[in-house]
C-alpha positions as CSV (number, residue, x, y, z in Angstrom):
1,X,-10.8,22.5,-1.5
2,X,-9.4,19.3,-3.2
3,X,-9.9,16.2,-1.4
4,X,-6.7,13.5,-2.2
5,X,-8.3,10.3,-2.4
6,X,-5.2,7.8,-1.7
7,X,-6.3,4.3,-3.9
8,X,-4.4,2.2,-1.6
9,X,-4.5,-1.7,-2.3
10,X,-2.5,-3.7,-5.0
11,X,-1.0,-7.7,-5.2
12,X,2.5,-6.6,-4.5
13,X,4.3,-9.0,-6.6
14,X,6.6,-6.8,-8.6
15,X,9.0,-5.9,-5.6
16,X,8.9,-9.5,-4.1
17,X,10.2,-10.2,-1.7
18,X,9.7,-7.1,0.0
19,X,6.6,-5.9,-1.3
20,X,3.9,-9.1,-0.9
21,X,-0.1,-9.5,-0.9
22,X,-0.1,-9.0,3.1
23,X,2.3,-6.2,2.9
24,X,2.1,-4.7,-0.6
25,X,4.8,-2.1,-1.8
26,X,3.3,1.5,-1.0
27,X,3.6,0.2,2.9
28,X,7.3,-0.9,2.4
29,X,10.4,1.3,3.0
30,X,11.7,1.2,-0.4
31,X,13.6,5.0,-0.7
32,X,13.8,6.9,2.2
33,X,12.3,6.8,5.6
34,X,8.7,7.1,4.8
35,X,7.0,4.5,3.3
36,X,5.5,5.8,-0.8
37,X,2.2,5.7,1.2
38,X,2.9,8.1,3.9
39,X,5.0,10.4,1.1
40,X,1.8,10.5,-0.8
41,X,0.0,11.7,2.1
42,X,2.4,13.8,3.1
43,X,2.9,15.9,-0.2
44,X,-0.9,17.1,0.7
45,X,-0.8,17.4,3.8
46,X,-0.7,21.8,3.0
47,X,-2.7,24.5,2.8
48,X,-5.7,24.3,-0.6
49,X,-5.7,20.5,0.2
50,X,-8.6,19.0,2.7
51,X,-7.4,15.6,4.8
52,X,-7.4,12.4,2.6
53,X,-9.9,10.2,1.8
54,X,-8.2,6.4,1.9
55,X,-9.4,3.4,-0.1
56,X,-8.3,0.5,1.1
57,X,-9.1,-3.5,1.7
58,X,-9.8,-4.7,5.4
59,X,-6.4,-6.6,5.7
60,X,-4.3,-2.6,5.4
61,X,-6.4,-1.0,7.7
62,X,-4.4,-1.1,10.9
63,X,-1.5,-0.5,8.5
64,X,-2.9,2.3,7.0
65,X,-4.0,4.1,10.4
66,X,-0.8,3.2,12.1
67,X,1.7,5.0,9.0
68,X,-0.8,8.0,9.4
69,X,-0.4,8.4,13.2
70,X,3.4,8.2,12.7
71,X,3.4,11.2,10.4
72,X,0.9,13.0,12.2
73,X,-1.7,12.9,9.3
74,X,-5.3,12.7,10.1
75,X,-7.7,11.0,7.1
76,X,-11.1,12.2,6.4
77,X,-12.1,8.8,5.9
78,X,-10.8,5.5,5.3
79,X,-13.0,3.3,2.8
80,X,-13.1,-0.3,3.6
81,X,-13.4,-2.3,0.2
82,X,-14.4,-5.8,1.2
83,X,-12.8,-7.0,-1.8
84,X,-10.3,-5.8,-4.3
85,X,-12.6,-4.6,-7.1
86,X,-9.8,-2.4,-9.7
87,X,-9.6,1.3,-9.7
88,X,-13.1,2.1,-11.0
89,X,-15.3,1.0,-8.3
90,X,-12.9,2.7,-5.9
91,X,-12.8,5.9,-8.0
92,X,-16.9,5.7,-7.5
93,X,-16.7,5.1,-3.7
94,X,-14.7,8.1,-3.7
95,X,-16.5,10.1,-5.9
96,X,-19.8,9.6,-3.8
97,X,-17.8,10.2,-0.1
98,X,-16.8,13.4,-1.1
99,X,-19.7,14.5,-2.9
100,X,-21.6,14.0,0.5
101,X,-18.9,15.9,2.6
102,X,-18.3,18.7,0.2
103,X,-20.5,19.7,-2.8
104,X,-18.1,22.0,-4.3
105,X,-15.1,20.3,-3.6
106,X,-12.8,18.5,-6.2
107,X,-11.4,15.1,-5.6
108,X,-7.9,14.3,-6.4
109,X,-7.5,10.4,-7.2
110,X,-4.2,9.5,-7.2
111,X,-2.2,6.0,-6.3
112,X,-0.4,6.0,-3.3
113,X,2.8,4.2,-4.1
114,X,4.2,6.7,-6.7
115,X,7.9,7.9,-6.1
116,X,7.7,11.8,-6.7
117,X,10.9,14.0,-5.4
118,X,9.7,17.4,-5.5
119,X,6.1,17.2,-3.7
120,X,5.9,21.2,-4.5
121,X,6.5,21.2,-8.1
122,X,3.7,18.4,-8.3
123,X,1.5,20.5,-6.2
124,X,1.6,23.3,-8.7
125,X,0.9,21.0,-11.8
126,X,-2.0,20.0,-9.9
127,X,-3.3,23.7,-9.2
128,X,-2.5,24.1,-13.0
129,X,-5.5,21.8,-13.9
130,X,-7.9,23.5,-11.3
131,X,-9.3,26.1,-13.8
132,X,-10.1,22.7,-16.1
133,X,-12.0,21.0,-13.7
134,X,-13.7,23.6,-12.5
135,X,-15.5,24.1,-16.2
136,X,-16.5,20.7,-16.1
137,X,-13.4,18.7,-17.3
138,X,-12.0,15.3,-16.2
139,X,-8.2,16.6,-15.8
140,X,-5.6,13.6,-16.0
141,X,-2.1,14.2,-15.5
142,X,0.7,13.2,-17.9
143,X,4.5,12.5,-16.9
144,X,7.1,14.4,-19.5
145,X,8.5,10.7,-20.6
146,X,12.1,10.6,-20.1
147,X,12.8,6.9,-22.4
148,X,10.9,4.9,-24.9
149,X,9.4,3.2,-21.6
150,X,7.2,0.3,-22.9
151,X,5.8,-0.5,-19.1
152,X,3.8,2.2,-19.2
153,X,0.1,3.5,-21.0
154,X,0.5,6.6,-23.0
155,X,-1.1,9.9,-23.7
156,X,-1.9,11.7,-26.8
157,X,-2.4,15.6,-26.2
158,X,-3.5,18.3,-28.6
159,X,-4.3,22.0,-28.5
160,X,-4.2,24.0,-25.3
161,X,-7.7,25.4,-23.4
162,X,-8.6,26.9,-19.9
163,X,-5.1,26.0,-19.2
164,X,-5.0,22.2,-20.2
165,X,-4.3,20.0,-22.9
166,X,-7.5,18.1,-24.8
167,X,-6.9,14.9,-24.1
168,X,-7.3,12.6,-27.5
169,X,-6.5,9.2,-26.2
170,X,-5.8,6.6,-24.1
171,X,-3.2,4.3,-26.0
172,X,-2.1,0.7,-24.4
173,X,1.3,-0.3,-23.4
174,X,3.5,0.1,-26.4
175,X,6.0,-2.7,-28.3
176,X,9.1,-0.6,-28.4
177,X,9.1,0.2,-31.5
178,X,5.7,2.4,-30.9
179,X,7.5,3.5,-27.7
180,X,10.3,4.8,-30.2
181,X,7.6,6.6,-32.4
182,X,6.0,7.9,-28.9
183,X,9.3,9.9,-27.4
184,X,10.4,11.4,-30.3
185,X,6.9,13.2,-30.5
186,X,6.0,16.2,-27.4
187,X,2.7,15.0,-28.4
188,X,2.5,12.3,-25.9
189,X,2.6,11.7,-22.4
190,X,3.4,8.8,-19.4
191,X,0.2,7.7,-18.1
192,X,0.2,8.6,-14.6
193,X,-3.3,7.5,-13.3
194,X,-3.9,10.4,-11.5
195,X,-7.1,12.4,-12.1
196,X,-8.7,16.2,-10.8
197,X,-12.6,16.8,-11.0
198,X,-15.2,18.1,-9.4
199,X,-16.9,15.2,-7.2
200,X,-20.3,15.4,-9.1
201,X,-18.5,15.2,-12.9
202,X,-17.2,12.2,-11.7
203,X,-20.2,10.6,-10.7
204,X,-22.3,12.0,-13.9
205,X,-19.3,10.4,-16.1
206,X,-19.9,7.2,-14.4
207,X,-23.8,8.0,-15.1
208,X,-22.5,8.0,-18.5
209,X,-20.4,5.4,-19.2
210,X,-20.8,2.7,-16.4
211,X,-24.0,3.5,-15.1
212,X,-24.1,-0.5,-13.4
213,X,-21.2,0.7,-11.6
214,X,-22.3,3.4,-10.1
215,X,-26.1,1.9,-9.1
216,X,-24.4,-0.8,-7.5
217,X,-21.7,1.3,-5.9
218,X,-24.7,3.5,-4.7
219,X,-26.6,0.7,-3.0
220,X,-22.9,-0.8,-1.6
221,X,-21.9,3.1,0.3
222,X,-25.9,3.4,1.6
223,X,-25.4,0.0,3.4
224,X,-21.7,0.9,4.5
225,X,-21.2,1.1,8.0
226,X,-18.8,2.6,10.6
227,X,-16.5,0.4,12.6
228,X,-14.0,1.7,14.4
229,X,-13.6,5.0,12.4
230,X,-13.1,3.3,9.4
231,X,-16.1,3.1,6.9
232,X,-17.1,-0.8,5.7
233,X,-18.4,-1.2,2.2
234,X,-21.5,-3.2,2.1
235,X,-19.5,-6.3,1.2
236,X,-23.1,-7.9,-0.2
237,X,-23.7,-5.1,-3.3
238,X,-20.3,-4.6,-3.7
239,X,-19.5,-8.5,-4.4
240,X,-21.9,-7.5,-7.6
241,X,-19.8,-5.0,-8.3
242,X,-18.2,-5.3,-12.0
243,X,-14.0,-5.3,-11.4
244,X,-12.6,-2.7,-14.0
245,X,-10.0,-0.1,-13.9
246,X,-11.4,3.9,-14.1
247,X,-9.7,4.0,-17.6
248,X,-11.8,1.1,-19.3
249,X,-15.1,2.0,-17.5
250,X,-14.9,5.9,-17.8
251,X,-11.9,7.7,-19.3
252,X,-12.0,5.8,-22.8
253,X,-15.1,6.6,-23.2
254,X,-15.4,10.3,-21.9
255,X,-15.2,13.2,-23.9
256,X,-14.9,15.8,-21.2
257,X,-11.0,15.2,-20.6
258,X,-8.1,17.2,-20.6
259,X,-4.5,16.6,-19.1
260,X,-1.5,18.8,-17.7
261,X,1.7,17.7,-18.2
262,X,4.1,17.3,-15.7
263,X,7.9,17.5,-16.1
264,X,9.3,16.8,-13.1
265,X,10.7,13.7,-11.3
266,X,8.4,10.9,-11.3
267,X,8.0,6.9,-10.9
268,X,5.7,4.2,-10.1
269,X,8.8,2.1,-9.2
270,X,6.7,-0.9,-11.0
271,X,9.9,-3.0,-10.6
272,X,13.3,-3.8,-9.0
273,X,15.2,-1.7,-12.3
274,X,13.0,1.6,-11.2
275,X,13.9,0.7,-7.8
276,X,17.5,0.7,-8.8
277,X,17.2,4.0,-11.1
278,X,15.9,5.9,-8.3
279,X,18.0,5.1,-5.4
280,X,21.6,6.7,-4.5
281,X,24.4,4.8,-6.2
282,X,27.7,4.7,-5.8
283,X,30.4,5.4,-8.2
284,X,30.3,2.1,-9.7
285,X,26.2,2.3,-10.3
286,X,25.7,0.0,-7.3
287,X,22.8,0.9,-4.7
288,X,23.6,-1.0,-1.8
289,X,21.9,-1.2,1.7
290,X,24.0,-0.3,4.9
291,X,24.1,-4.3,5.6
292,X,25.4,-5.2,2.3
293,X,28.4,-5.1,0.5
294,X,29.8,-4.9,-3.4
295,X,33.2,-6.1,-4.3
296,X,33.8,-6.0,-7.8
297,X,30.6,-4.8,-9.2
298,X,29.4,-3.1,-11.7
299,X,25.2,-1.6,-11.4
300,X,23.6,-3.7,-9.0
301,X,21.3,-3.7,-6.6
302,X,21.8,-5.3,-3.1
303,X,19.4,-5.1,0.0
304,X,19.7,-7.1,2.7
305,X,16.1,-6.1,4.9
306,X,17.1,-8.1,8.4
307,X,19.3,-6.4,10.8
308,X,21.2,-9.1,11.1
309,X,22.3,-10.2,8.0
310,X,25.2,-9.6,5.7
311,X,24.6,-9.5,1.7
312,X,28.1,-9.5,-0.1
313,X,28.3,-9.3,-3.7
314,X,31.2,-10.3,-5.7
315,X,32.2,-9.6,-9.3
316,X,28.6,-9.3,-10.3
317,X,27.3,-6.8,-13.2
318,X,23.5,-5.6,-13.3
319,X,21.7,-7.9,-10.5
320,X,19.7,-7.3,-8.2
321,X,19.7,-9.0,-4.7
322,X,16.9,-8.7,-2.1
323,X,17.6,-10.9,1.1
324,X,15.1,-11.1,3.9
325,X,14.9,-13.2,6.6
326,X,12.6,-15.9,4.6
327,X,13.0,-15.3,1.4
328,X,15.9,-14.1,-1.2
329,X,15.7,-13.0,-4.6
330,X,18.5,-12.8,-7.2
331,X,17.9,-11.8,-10.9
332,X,19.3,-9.8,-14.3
333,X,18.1,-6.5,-13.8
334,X,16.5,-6.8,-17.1
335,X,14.6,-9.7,-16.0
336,X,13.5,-8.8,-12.5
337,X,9.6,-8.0,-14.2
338,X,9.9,-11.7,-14.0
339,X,9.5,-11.9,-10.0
340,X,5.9,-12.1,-10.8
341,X,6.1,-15.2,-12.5
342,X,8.2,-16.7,-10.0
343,X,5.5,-15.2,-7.2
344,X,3.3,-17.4,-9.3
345,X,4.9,-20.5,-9.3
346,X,5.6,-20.2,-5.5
347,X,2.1,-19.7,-5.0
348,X,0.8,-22.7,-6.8
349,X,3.6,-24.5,-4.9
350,X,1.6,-23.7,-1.5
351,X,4.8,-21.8,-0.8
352,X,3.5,-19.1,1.7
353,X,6.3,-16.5,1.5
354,X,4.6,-16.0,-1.7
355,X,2.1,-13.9,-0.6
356,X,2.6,-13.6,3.1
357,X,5.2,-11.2,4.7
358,X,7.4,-12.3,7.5
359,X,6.2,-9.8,10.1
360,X,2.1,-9.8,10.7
361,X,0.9,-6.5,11.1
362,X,-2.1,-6.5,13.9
363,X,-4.2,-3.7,15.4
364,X,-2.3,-3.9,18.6
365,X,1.1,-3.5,17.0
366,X,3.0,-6.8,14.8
367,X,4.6,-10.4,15.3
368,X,7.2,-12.0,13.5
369,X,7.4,-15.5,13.9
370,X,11.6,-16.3,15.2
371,X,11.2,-20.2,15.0
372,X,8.6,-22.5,13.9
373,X,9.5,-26.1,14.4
374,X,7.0,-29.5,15.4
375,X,5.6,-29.0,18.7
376,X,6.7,-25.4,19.6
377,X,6.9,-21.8,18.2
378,X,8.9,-18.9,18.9
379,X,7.5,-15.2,18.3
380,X,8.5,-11.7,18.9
381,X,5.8,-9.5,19.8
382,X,5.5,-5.8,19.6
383,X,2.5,-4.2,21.2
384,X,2.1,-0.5,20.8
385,X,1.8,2.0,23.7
386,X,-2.0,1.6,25.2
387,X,-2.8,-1.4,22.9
388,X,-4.7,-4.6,24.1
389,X,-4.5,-8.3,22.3
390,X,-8.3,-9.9,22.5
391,X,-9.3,-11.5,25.7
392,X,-8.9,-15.0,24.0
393,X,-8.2,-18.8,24.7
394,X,-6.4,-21.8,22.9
395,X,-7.4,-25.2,22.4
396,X,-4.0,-26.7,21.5
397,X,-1.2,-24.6,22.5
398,X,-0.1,-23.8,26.2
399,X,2.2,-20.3,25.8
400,X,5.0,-18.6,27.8
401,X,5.6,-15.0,27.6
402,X,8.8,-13.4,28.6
403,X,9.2,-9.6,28.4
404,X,12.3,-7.8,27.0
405,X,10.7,-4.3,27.2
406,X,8.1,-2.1,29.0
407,X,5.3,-3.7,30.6
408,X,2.9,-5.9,30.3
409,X,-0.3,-6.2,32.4
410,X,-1.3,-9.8,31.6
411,X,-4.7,-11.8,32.5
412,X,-4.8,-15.1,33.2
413,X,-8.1,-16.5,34.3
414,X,-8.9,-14.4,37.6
415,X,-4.9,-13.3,37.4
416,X,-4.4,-10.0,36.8
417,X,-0.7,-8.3,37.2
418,X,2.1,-6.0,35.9
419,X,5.1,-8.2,33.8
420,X,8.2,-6.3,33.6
421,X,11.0,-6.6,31.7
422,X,12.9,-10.1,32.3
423,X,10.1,-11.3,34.0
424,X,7.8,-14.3,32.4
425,X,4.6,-15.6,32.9
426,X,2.9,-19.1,32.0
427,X,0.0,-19.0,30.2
428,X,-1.7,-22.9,30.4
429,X,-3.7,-24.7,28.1
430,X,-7.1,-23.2,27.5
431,X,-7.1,-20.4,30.3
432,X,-8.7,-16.9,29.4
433,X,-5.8,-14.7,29.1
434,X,-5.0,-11.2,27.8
435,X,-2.2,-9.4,27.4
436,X,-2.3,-5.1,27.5
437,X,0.5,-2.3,27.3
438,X,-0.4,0.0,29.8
439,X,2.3,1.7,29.4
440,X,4.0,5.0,26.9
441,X,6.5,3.1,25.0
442,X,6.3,-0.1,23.4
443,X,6.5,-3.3,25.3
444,X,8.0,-6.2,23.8
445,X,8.0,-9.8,25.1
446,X,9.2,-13.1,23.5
447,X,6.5,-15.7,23.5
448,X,7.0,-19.6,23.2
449,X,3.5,-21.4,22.0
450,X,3.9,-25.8,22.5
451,X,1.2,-28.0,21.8
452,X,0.0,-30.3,19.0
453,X,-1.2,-27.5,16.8
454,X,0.0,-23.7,16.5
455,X,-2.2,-22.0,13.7
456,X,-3.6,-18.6,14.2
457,X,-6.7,-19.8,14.0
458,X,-6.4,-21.5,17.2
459,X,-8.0,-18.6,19.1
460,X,-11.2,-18.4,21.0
461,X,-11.9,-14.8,21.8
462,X,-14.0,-13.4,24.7
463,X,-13.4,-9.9,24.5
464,X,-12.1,-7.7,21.6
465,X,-11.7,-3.5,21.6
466,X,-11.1,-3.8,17.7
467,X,-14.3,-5.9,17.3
468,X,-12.7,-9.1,15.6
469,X,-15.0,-11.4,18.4
């Protein structure tokens, strides 16, 4: 069996707006109608390959269980990292989860916001390193390069055995002149970051070659502990744990490594050009959303994210556009790498829509706030079929709660009744109150908060079935 293990965190500032800290890219609609998350889980989700194994941070997991259940895709386990630690404590996590489940088995690590077209060509390049691993090796797997692409780490390959490549090096992201060099030689390889061995070579190579790693790792999965089907990370050892990618802690220094190369379609859409490259143009080179419009131009790229908008474009040549209802981001299409420096600045500006999306995903379903003004706030609320908010109360705000769709079975105080659609409610200040979808479909109700102060952390809660009291 090989075990997919999904690495699935990530700052999301490369495809800001869209993609953002709270609601980084693999989660985002970005090509098709799965998000790259639930593609990635989906390519495996086959015969030869055992349920996946999810690393993620505490803020994703709702997200991460919600995507699943929409593609019918049950994970093995989903890793809790109480902090983002890089790829190589992850990879360690991983490596010790499936070693416990399956002795024998291989894991597959492998991020999970790659854009690959053909899932069963990729499958087969997979089983094409399987013989490798089995004897022993760490098997990494090259992308056929298709341009002098500087954005991406290199491989160096050499002579053929059990049906791999010897891997020779690592090499850094190249200045395009080396990138130049690089292409012209069948030699080398895109890094992909994706890696096939058998559970227990992983752990001896981090034995090996970042043996604090792996003791602290050790001491962080013996004190993890269930919660709600997910897994928590002892968020006390793994504090001490050192942040470093897998290629710095292990593969450099391993000598047990081989790669397959892979020639089909392949991208880590690390920007708004790969973004562009890989979408559906039309004759002109534009890729435009079904709410937006081009007039005049030449390769661009124009998304407008809110149903309700309208992005027109006139007379422009290689731009990209990305409108959503807080924030909107224009650039060259050469430059658009430099969304993360503008990320930046918002952020030290105390700009939130740096790092926080406009719709807050919750275990219970999402809100999006409508209107947000002094005294009074307007949300939309989504709760999913059979979800509960907490059994809470507020200090500062008094609430009303009209519902649009389904039902809602609200609590107020000793107050217990069914809300239907166009019906409302009053929720005063600092009563107990709950609202529940009893119901099979979603229920949706418009809620107006008034008061002095309206933060989210303006809740007292009583009761919780997701455990956040």
């Amino acid at each position: 069996m090989i075990h997919p293990v999904l690495l699935c965190g990530g700052s999301g500032t490369r495809l800001w707006p869209l993609s953002r800290k709270s609601y980084p890219k693999q989660f985002a609609d970005l090509l098709g109608d799965n998000s790259l998350f639930q593609a990635s889980a989906l390519r495996f989700a086959c015969a030869g390959f055992a349920d996946p194994l999810v690393v993620t941070g505490d803020p994703f997991r709702f997200i991460v269980t919600e995507q699943l259940d929409e593609i019918g895709v049950r994970p093995s386990a989903i890793l809790i990292e109480p902090e983002g630690r890089n790829t190589a404590p992850a990879a360690c996590a991983a490596a010790i989860q499936v070693l416990e489940k399956d002795p024998d088995g291989l894991m597959l690590l492998l991020p999970s916001d790659h854009a690959i077209s053909d899932g069963a060509a990729f499958r087969a390049t997979i089983a094409g390193g399987v013989q490798a691993a089995e004897a022993g090796q760490i098997v990494t797997f090259g992308i056929a390069p298709t341009r002098a692409e500087t954005g991406y780490g290199w491989l160096e390959t050499g002579e053929e055995s059990d049906g791999a490549l010897r891997l020779e090096r690592f090499l850094e992201k190249p200045d395009q002149a080396k990138a130049d060099t690089l292409f012209a030689d069948k030699r080398y390889l895109w890094n992909a970051g994706v890696f096939l061995a058998r559970a227990d070579i992983m752990i001896r190579a981090f034995q090996a070659h970042a043996p604090e790693i792996l003791a602290q790792v050790t001491k962080a999965m013996e004190a993890a502990k269930a919660d709600l089907g997910f897994c928590r990370i002892d968020p006390e050892a793994w504090a001490k744990v050192e942040d470093l990618s897998i290629d710095y802690a292990v593969m450099e220094k391993a000598s047990n490594l081989s790669a397959v190369r892979f020639d089909g379609h392949w991208s880590d859409l690390g920007g708004w050009e790969a973004v562009w490259l890989e979408s559906g143009k039309d004759t002109d080179g534009n890729a435009v959303s079904p709410n937006a419009t081009a007039l005049d131009c030449r390769n661009t790229l124009l998304r407008a994210e809110a149903p309700d908008q309208q992005l027109v474009a006139i007379g422009l040549e290689n731009v990209v556009a990305v409108a959503m209802r807080d924030a909107v981001m224009v650039a060259d299409v050469s430059k658009a790498q430099n969304v993360k420096k503008a990320v930046q600045i918002l952020k030290d500006r105390g700009i939130k829509q740096a790092l926080e999306f406009p719709v807050d995903h919750r275990p219970w379903g999402w809100f999006e706030t409508l209107v947000l003004a002094d005294r009074f706030q307007v949300k939309r609320i989504h709760v999913n079929p059979g979800a509960a908010l907490s059994l809470q109360s507020h200090h500062h705000r008094s609430e009303h709660w009209i519902v649009v769709q389904g039902t809602a079975k609200v609590t107020v105080d000793d107050d217990v009744r069914l809300v239907t659609e166009n019906q409302s409610v009053y929720i005063p200040l600092g009563a107990v109150h709950r609202m529940e979808n009893p119901g099979k479909v979603p229920m949706v109700l418009i809620e107006v908060q008034t008061g002095p102060y309206l933060g989210e952390d303006d809740i007292v809660r009583y009761q919780d079935v997701y455990a956040r009291t």
